[in-house]
MMTF fields as JSON, N, C-alpha, C and O atoms, coordinates in Angstrom:
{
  "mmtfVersion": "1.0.0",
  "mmtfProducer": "UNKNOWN",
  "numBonds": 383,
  "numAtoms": 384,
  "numGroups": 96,
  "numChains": 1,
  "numModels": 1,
  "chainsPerModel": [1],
  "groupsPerChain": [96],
  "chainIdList": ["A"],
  "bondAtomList": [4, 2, 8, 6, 12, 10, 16, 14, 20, 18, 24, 22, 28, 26, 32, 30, 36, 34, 40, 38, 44, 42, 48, 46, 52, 50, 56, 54, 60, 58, 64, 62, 68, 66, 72, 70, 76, 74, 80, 78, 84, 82, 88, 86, 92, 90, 96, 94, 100, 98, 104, 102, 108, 106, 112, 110, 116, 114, 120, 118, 124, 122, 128, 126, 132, 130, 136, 134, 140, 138, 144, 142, 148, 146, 152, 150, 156, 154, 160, 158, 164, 162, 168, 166, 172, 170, 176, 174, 180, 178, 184, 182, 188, 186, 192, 190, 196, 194, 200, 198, 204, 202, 208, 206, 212, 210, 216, 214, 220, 218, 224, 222, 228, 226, 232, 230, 236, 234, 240, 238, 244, 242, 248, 246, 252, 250, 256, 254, 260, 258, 264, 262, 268, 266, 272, 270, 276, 274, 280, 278, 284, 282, 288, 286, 292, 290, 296, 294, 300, 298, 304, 302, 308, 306, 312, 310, 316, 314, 320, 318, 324, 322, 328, 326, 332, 330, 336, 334, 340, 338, 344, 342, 348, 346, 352, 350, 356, 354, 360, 358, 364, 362, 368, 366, 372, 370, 376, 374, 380, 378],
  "bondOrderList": [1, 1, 1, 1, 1, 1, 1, 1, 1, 1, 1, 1, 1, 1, 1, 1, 1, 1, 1, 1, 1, 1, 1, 1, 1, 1, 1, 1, 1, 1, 1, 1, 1, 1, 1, 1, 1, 1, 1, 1, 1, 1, 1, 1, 1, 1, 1, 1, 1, 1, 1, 1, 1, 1, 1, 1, 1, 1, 1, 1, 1, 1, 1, 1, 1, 1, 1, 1, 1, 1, 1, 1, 1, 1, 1, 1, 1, 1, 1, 1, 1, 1, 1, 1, 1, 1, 1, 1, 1, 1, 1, 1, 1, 1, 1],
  "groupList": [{"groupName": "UNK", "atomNameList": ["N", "CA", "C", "O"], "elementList": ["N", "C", "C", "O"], "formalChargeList": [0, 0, 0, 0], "bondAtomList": [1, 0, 2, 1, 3, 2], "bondOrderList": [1, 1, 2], "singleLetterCode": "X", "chemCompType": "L-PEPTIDE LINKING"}],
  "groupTypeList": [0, 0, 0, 0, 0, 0, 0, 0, 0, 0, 0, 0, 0, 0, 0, 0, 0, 0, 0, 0, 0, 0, 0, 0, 0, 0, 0, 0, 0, 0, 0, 0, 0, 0, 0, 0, 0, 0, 0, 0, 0, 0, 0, 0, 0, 0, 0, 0, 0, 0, 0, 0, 0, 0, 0, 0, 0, 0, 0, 0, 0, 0, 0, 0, 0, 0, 0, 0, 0, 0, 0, 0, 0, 0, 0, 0, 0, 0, 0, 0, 0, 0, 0, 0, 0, 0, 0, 0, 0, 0, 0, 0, 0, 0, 0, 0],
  "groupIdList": [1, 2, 3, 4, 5, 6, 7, 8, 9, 10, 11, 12, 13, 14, 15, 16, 17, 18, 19, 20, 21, 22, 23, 24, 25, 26, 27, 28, 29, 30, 31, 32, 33, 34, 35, 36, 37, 38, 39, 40, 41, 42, 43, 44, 45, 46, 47, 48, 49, 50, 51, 52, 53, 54, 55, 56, 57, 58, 59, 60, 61, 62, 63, 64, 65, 66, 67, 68, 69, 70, 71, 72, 73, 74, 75, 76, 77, 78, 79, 80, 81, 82, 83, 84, 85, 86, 87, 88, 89, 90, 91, 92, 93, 94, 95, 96],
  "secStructList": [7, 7, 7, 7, 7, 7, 7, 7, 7, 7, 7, 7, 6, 6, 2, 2, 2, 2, 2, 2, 2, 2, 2, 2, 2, 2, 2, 2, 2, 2, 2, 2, 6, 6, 6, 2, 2, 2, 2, 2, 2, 2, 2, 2, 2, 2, 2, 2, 2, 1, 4, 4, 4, 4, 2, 2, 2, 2, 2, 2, 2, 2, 2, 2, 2, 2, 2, 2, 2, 2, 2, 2, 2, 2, 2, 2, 2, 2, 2, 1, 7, 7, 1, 2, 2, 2, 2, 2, 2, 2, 1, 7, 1, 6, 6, 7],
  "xCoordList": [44.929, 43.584, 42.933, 43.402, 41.818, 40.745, 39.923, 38.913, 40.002, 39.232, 37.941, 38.47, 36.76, 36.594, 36.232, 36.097, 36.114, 35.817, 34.36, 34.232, 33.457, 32.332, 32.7, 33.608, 32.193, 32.402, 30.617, 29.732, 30.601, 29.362, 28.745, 28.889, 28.252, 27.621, 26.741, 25.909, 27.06, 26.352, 24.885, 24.785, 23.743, 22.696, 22.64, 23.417, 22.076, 22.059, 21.104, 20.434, 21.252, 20.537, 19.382, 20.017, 18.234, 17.314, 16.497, 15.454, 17.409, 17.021, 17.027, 16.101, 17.89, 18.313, 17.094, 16.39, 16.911, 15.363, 13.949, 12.875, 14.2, 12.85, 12.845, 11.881, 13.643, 13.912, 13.331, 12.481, 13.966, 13.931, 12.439, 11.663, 12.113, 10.555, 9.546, 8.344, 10.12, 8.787, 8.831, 7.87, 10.07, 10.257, 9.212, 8.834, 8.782, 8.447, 6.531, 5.55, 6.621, 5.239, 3.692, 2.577, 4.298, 2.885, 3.113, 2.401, 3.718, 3.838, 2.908, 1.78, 3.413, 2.844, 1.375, 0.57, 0.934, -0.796, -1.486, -2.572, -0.732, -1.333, -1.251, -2.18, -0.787, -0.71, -1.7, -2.393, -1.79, -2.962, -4.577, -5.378, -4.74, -5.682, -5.994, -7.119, -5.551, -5.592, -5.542, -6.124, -5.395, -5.351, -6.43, -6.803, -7.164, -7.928, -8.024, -6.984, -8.726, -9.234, -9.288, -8.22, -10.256, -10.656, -9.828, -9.667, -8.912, -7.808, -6.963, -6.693, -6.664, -5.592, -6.189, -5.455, -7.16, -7.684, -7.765, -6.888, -8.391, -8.449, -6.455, -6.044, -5.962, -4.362, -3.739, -3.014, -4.021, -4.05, -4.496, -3.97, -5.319, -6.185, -5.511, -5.166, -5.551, -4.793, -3.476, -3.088, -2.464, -0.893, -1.154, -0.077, -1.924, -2.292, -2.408, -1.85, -3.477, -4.173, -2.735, -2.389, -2.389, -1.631, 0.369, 1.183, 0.636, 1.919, 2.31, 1.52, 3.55, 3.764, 3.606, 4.308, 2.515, 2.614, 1.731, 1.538, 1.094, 0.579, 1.27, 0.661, 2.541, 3.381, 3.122, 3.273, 2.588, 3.195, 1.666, 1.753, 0.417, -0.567, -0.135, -0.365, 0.54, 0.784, 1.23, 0.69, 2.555, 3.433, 2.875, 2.891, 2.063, 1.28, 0.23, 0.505, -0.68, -1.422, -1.079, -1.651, 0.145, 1.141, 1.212, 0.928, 2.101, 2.361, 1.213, 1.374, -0.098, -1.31, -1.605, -1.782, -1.631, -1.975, -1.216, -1.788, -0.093, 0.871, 0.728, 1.033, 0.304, -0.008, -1.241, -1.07, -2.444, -3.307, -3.394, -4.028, -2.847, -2.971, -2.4, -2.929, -0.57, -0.418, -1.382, -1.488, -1.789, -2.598, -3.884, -4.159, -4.373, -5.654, -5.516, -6.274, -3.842, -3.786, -3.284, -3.441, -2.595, -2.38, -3.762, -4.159, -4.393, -5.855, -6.353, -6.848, -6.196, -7.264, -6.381, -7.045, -4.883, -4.643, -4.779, -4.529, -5.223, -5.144, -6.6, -6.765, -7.519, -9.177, -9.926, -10.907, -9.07, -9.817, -11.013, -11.387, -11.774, -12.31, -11.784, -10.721, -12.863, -12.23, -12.421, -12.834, -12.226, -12.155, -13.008, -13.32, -14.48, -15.739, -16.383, -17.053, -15.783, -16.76, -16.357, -16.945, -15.284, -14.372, -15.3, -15.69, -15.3, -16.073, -17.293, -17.624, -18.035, -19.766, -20.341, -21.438, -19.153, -19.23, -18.71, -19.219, -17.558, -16.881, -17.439, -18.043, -17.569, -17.296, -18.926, -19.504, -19.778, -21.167, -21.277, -20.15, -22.145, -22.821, -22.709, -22.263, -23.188, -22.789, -21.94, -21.851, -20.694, -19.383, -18.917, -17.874, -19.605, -18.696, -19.452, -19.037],
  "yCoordList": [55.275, 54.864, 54.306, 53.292, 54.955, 54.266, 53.331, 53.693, 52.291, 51.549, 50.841, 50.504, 50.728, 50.242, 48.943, 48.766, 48.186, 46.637, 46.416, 47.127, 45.642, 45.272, 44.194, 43.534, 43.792, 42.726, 42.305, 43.01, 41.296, 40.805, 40.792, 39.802, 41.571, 41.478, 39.896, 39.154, 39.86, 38.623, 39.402, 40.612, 38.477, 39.352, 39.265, 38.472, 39.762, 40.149, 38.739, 37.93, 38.799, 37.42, 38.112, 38.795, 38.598, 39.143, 38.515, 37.865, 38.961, 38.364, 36.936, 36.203, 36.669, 34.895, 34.227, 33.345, 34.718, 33.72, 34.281, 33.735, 35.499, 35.736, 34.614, 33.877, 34.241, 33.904, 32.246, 31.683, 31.782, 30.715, 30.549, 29.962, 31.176, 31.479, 31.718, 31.478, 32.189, 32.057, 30.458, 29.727, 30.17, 28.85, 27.72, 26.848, 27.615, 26.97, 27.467, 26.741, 28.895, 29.525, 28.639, 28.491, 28.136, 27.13, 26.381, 26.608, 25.257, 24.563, 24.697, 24.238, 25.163, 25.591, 25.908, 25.241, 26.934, 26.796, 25.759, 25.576, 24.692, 23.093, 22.831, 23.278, 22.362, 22.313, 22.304, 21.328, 23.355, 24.442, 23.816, 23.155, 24.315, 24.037, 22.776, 22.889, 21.362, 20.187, 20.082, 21.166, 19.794, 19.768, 20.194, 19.298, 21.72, 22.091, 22.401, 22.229, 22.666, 22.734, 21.898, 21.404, 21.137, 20.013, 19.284, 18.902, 18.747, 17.966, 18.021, 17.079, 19.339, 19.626, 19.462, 18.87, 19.714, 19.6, 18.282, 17.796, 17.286, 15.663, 14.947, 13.883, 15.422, 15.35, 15.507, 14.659, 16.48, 17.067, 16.303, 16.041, 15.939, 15.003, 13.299, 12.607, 13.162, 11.49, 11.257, 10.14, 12.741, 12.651, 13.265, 13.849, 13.603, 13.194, 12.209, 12.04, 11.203, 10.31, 9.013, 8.152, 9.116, 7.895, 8.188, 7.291, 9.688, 9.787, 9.3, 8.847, 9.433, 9.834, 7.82, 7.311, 7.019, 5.517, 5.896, 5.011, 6.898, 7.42, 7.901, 7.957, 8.301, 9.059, 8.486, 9.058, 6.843, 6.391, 6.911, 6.976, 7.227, 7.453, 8.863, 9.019, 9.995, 11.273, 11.114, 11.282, 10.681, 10.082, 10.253, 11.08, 8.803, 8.103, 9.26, 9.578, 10.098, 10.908, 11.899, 12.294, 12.553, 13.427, 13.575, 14.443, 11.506, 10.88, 10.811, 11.118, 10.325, 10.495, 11.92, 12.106, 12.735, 14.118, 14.594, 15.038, 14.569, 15.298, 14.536, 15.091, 13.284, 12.529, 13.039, 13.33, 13.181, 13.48, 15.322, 16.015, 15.505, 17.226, 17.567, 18.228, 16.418, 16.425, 15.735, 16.33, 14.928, 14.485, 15.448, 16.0, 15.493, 16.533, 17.895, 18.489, 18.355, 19.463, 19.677, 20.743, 18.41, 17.98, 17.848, 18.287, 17.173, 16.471, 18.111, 18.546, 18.632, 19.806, 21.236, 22.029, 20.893, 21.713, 20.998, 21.653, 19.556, 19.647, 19.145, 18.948, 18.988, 18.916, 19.976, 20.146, 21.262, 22.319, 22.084, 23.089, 20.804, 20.587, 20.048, 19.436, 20.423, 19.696, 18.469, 17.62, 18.146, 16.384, 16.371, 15.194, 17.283, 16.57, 16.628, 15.945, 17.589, 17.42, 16.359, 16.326, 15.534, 14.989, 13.249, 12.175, 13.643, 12.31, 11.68, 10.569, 13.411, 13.444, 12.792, 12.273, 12.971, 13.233, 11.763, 11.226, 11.251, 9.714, 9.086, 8.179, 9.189, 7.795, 8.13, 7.787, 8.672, 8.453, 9.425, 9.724, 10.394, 11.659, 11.539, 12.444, 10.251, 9.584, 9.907, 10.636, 9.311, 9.574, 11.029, 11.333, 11.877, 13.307, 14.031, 15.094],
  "zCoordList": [-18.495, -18.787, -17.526, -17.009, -16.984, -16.118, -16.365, -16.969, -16.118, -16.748, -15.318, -14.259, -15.413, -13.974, -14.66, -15.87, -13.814, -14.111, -13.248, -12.251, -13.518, -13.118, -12.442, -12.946, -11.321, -10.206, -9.839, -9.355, -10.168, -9.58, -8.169, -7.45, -7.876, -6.765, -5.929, -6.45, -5.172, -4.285, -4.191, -3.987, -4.379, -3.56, -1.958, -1.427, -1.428, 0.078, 0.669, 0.028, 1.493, 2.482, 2.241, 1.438, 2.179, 2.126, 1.029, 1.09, -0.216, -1.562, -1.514, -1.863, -1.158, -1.122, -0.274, -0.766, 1.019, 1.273, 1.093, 1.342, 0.603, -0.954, -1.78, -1.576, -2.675, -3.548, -3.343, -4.032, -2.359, -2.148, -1.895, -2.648, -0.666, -0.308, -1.346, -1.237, -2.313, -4.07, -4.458, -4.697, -4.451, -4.913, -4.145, -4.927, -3.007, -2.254, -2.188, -2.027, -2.377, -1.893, -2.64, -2.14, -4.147, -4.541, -4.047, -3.069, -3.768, -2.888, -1.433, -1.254, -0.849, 0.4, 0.257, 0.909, -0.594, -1.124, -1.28, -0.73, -2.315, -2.244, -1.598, -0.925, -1.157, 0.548, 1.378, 1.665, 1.772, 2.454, 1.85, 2.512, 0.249, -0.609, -0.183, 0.304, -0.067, -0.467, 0.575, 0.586, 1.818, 3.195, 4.183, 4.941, 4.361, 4.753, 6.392, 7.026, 6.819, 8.616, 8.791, 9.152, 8.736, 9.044, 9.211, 10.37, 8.128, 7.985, 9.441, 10.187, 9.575, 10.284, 11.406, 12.197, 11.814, 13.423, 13.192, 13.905, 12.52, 13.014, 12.406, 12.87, 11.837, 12.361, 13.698, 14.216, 14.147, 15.879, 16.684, 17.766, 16.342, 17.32, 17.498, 18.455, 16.328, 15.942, 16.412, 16.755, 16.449, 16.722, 18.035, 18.158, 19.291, 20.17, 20.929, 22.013, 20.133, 20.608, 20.222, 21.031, 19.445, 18.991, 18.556, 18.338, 18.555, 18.518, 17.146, 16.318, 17.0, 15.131, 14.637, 13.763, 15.479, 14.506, 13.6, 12.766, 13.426, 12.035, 10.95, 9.882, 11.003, 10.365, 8.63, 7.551, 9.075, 7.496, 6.502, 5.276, 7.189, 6.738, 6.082, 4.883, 6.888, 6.486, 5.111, 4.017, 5.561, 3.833, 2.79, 1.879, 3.196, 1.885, 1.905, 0.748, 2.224, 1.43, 0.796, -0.219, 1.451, 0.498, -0.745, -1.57, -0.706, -1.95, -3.011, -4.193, -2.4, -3.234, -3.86, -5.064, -3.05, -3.03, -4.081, -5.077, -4.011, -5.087, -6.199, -7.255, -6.257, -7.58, -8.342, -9.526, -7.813, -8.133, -8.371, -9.167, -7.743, -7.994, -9.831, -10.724, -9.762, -10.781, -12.084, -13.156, -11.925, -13.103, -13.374, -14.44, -12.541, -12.792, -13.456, -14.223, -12.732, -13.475, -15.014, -15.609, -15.638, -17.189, -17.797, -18.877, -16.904, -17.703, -17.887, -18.927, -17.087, -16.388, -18.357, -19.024, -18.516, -19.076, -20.853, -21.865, -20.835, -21.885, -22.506, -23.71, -21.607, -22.282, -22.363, -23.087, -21.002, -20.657, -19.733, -19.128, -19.477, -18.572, -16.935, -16.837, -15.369, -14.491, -13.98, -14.77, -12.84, -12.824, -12.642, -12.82, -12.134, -11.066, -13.235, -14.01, -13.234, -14.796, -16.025, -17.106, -15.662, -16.602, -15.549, -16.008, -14.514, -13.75, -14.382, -14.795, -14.222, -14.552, -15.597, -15.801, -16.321, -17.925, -18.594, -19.577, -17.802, -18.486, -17.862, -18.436, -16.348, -15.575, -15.428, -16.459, -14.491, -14.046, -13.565, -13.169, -13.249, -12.385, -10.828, -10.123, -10.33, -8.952, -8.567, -7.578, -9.465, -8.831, -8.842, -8.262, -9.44, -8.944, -8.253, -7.791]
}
């Protein structure tokens, strides 16, 4: 009797930092999104002018950034409205 047996294949390095690289790719958009030109040229300029004693400002807007991206986007999935309209609308017109 022949019998063949199935052996799991490894995927190839190829697949593996695809894979990984999807994992990371929204990420990297927010990122991008939430950050901007601007951002990045007056970053450039500051870690220039002053060397990484800014570093803790980077951090902390990160930290903000990823906070707020998350809340907005719950608020955002469970009123169906967005924040400038969730602003306009609760808090005052001014503010958004």
């Amino acid at each position: 009797m022949n019998m063949t047996t199935s052996v799991p294949q490894t995927p190839s390095l190829f697949r593996r930092i695809m894979t990984k690289l999807a994992a990371f790719a929204p990420g990297i958009f927010l990122i991008g999104y939430s950050i901007g030109t601007g951002s990045i040229t007056t970053m450039a300029k500051a870690g220039a002018n002053y060397g990484v004693s800014l570093m803790w400002a980077v951090a902390l807007s990160c930290i903000v950034t990823w906070f707020l991206i998350r809340i907005y986007g719950r608020y955002a999935s469970v009123t169906g409205e967005r924040a400038l309209t969730a602003f306009r609308r609760h808090i005052h017109p001014g503010v958004a």
